[in-house]
LOTORVO-907909 format. One record per residue (C-alpha): residue in three letters; x, y, z. Coordinates in Angstrom, 3 decimals. Example, Ala and Ser with C-alpha at 12.3 -4.5 7.8 and 13.67 -1.06 7.14 Angstrom:
+-----+----------+----------+----------+
!  aa !        X !        Y !        Z !
+-----+----------+----------+----------+
! Ala !   12.300 !   -4.500 !    7.800 !
! Ser !   13.670 !   -1.060 !    7.140 !
+-----+----------+----------+----------+
***
This chain:
+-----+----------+----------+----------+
!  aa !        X !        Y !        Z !
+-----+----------+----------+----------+
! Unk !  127.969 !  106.918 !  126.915 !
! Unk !  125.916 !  105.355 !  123.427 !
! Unk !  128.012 !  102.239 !  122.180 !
! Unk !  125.619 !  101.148 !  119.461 !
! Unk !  123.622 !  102.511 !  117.659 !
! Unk !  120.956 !  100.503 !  115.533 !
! Unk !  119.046 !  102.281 !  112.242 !
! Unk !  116.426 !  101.166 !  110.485 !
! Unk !  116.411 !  102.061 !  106.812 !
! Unk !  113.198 !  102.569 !  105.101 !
! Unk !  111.144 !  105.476 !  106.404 !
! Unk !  114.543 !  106.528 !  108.428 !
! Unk !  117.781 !  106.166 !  107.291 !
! Unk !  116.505 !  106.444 !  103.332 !
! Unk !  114.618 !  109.990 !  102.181 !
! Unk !  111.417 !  109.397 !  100.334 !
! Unk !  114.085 !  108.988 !   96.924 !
! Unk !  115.284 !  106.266 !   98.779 !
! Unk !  118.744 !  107.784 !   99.259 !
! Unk !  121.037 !  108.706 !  102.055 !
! Unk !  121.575 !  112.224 !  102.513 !
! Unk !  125.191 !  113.486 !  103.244 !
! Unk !  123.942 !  114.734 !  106.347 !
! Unk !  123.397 !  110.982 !  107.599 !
! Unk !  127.020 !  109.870 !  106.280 !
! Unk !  128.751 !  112.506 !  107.887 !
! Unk !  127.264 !  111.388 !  111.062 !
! Unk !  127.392 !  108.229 !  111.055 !
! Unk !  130.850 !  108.685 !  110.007 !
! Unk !  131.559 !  110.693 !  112.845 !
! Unk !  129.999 !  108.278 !  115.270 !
! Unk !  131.797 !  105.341 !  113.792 !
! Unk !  135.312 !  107.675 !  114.481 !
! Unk !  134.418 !  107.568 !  117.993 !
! Unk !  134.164 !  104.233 !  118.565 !
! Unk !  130.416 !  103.685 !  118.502 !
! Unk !  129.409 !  100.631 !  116.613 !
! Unk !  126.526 !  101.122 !  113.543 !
! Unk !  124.466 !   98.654 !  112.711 !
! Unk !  121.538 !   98.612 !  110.147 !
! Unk !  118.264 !   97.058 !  111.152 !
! Unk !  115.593 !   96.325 !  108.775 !
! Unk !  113.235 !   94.306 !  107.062 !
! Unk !  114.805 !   93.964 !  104.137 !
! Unk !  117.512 !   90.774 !  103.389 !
! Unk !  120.997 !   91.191 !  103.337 !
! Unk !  121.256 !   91.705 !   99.657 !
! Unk !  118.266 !   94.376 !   99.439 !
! Unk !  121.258 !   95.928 !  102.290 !
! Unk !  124.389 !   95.988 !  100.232 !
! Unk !  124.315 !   98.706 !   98.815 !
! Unk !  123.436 !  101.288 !  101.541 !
! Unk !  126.374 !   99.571 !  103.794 !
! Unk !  128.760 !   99.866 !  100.810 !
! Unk !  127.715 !  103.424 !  100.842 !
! Unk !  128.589 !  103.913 !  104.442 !
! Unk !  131.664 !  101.923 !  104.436 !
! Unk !  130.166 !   99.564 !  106.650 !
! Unk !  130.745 !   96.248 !  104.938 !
! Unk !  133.509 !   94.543 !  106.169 !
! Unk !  133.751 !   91.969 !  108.484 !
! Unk !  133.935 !   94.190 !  111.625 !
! Unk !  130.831 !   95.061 !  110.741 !
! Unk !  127.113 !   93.783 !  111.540 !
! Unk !  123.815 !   93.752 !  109.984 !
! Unk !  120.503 !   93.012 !  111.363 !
! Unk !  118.201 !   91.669 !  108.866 !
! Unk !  114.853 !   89.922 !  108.027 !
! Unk !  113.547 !   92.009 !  111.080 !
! Unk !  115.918 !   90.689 !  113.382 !
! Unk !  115.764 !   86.912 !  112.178 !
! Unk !  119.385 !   86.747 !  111.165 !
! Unk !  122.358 !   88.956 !  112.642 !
! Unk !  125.308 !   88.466 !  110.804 !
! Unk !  128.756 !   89.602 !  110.262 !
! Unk !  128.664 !   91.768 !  106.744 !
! Unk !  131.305 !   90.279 !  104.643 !
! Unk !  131.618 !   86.475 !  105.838 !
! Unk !  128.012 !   86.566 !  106.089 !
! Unk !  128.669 !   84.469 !  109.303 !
! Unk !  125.733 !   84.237 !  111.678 !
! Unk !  125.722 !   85.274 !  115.091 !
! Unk !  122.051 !   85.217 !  115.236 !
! Unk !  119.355 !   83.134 !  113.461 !
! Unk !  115.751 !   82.186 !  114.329 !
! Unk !  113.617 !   81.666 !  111.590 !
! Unk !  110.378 !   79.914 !  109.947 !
! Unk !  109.492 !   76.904 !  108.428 !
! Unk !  107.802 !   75.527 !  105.092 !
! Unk !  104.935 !   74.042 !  107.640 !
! Unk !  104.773 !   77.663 !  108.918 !
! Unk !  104.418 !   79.553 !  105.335 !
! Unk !  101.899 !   76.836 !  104.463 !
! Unk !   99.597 !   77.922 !  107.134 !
! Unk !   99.875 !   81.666 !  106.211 !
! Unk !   99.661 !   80.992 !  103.061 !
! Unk !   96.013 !   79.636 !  104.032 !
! Unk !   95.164 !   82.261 !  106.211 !
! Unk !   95.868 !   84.788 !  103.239 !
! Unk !   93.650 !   82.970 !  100.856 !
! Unk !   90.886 !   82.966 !  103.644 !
! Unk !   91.369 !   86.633 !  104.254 !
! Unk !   91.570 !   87.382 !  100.588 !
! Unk !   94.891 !   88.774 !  100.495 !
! Unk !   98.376 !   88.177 !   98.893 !
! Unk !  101.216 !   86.710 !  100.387 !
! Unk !  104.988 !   85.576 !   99.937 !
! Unk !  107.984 !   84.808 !  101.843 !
! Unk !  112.064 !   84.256 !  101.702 !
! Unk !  113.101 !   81.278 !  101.324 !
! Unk !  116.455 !   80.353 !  102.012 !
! Unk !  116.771 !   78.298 !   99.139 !
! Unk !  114.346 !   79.663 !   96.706 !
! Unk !  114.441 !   83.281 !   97.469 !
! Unk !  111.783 !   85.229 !   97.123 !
! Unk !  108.309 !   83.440 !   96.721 !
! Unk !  104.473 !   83.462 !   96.078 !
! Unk !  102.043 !   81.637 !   94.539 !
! Unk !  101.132 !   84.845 !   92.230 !
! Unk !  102.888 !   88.233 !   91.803 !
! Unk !  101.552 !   91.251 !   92.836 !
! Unk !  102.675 !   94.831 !   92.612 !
! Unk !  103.472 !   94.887 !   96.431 !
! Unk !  105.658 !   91.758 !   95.507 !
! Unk !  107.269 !   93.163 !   92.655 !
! Unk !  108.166 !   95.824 !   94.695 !
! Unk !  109.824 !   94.195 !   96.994 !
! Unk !  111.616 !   92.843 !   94.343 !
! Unk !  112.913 !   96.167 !   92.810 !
! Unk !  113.716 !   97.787 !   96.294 !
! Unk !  115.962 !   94.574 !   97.504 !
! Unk !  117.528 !   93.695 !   93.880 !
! Unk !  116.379 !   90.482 !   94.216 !
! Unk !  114.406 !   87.523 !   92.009 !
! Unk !  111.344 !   86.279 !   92.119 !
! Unk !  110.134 !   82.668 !   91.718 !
! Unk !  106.501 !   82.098 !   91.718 !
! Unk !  105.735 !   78.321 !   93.272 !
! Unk !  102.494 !   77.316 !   95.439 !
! Unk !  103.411 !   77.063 !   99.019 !
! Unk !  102.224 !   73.577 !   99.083 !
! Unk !  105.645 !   72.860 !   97.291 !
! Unk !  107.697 !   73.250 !  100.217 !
! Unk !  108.776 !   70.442 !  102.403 !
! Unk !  107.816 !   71.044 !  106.020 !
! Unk !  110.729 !   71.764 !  107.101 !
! Unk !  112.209 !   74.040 !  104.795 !
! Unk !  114.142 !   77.219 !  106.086 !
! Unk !  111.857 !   79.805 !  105.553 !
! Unk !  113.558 !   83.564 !  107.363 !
! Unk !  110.267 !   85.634 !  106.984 !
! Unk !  106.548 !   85.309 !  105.648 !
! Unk !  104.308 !   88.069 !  104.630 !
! Unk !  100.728 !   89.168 !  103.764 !
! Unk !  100.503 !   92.337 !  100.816 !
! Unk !   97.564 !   93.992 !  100.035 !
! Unk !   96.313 !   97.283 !   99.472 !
! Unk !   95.963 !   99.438 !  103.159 !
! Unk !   92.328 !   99.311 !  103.401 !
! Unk !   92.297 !   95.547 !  102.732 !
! Unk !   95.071 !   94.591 !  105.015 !
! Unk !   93.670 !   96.674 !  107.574 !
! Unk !   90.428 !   94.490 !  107.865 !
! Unk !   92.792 !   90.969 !  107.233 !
! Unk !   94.687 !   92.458 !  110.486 !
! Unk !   91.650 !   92.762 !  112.124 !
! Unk !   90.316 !   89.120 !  111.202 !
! Unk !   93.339 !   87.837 !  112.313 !
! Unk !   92.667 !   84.904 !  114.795 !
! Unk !   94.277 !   84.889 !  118.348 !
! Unk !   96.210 !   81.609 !  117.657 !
! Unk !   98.313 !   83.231 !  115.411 !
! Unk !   99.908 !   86.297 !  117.537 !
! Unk !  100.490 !   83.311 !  119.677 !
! Unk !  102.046 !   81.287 !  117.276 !
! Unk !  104.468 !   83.576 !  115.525 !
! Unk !  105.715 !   87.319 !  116.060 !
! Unk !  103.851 !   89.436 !  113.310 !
! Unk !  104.413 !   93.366 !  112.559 !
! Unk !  103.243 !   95.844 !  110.430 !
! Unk !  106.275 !   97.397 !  108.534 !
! Unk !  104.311 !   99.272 !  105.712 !
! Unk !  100.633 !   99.935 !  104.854 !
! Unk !  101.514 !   97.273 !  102.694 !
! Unk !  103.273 !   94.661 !  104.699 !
! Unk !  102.424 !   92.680 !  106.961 !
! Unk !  105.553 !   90.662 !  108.476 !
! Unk !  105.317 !   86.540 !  109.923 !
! Unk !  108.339 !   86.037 !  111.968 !
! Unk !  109.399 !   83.182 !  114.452 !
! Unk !  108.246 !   83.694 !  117.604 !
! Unk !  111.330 !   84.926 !  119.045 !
! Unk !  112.400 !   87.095 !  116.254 !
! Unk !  112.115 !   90.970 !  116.350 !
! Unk !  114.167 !   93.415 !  115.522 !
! Unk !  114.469 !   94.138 !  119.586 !
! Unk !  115.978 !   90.405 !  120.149 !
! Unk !  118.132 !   91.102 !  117.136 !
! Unk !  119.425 !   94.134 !  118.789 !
! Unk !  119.796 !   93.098 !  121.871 !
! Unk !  121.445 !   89.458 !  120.516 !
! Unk !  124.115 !   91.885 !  118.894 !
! Unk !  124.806 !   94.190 !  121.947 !
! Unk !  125.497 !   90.642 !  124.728 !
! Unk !  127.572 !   89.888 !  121.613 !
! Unk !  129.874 !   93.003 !  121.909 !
! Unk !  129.614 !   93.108 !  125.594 !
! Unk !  127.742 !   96.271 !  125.431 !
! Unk !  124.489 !   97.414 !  127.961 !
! Unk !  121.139 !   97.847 !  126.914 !
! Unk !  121.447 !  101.377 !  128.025 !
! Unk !  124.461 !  102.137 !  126.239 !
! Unk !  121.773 !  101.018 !  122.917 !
! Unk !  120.242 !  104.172 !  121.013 !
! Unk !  117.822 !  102.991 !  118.206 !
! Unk !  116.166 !  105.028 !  115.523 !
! Unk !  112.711 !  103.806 !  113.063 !
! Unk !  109.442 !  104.480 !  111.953 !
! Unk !  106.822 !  101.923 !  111.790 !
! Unk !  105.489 !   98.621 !  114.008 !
! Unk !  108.763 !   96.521 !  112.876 !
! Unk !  110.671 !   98.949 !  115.069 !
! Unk !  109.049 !   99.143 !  118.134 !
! Unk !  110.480 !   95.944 !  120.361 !
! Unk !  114.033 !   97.711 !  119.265 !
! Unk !  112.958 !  100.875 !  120.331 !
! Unk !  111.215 !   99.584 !  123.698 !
! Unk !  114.911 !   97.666 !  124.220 !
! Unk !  116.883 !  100.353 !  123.915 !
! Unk !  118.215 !  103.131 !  126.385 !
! Unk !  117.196 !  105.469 !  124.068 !
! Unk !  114.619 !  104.699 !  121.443 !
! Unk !  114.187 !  107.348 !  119.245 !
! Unk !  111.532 !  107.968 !  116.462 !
! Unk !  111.306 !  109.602 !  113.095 !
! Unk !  108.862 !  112.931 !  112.663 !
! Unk !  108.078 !  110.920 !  109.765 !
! Unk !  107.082 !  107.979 !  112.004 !
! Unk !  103.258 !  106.452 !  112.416 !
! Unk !  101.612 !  107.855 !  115.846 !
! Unk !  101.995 !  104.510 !  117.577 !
! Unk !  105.510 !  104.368 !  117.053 !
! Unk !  105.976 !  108.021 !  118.467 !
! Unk !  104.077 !  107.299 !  121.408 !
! Unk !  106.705 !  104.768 !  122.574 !
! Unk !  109.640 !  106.468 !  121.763 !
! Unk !  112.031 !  108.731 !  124.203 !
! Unk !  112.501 !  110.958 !  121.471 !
! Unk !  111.131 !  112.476 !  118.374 !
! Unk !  113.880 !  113.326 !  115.631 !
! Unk !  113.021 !  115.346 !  112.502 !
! Unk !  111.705 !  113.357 !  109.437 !
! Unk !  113.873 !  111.213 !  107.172 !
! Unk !  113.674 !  114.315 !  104.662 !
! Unk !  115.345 !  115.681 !  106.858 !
! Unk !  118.541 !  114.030 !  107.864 !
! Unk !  116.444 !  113.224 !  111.433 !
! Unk !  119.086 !  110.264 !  111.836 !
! Unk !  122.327 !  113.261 !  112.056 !
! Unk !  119.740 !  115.450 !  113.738 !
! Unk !  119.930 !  112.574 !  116.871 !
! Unk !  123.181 !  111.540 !  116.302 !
! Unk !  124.375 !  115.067 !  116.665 !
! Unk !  122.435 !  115.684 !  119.864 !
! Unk !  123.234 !  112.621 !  121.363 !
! Unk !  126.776 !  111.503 !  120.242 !
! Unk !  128.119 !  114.248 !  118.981 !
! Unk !  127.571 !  116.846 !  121.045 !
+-----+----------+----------+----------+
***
């Protein structure tokens, strides 16, 4: 029997309007009645969550979220951590340089300043208007070394982050962990932060069995979650790679594909 289940949002829990369909709620209601824990797991921070776990009643402090990719796991309402692995200002300065040398943008969270970069962009402002959140645009080299940075990232058009991802040097997949969420994104995290650790930090905290684990997403950020879990499980919707390591293939986040699995494997 499935204990927790762990969604990502974008690409999977949200339809391309960026809403939940009733479909999802009444499953994941319906999952929740019996028991299971449901946990969101994204890129996105806390706040850029709120809403969507207000939505599905899911904000109290029984409740957990997975955020920054697995950086921080945290009780909802206290905010408390029961997880946290993150960056520092030393780090983002050195990405910050590898951007500029690869000709591409870049920006970060900043646990005290928020959102970052040295210049907006559209992908930045973006991530602005998707999370709710404020910007503040400072030069990297402004940070103190060991400021608590949760997440750096590189933006750029697809074709152009492409080639940066391929120009990447080795030292750096050594150095941090580093997924592609988005055509757009590309995500800096500590080395021992994924959204599969963040999973998997939350299930040893309920007492609960990686088997007993069914996860659901789209894109790179998902796949150490979905290579954790008992059941990984990935969108129609989802990019080729992440299909190929999945144990199943639900229909597309048009289509309610989270009920469509929850129904079949819970519910049923």
């Amino acid at each position: 029997m499935y204990k927790l289940i762990a969604i990502d949002m974008d690409g999977t829990l949200l339809n391309s309007d960026h809403r939940i369909t009733e479909e999802n709620k009444q499953a994941i209601a319906a999952a929740r009645a019996k028991g299971i824990h449901i946990v969101l797991a994204s890129g996105r921070p806390l706040d850029g969550m709120l809403t969507a776990l207000q939505e599905l009643d899911m904000d109290s402090d029984e409740d957990f979220v997975i955020s920054y990719n697995g950086s921080m796991v945290q009780k909802v309402a206290s905010k408390t951590a029961i997880r946290q692995e993150i960056l520092t200002g030393s780090d983002a300065k050195l990405i910050a340089e590898w951007a500029k040398k690869l000709n591409v943008s870049v920006h970060a969270f900043s646990i005290k300043e928020g959102l970052i970069t040295p210049k907006n962009n559209k992908y930045t402002a973006h991530e602005c208007n998707i999370n709710g959140i404020t910007l503040t645009e400072m030069s990297f080299e402004d940070l103190e070394d060991n400021d608590a940075i949760l997440k750096a990232m590189m933006v750029e058009e697809e074709a152009e982050l492409s080639q940066a991802i391929n120009d990447l040097p080795t030292d750096l997949y050594n150095q941090f962990t580093i997924v592609r969420s988005a055509p757009f994104f590309l995500e800096f995290m500590h080395k021992t932060s994924d959204k599969g650790a963040g999973v998997q930090a939350l299930a040893e905290h309920l007492g609960i069995n990686a088997s007993e684990v069914i996860t659901m997403g789209d894109a790179g950020n998902d796949h150490h979650m979905l290579k954790y879990a008992g059941l990984g499980i990935a969108m129609g919707n989802a990019t080729e790679e992440t299909k190929a390591i999945a144990d199943y293939i639900t229909d597309t986040n048009n289509n309610s594909g989270v009920a469509r699995a929850i129904e079949k494997f819970v519910l049923s």
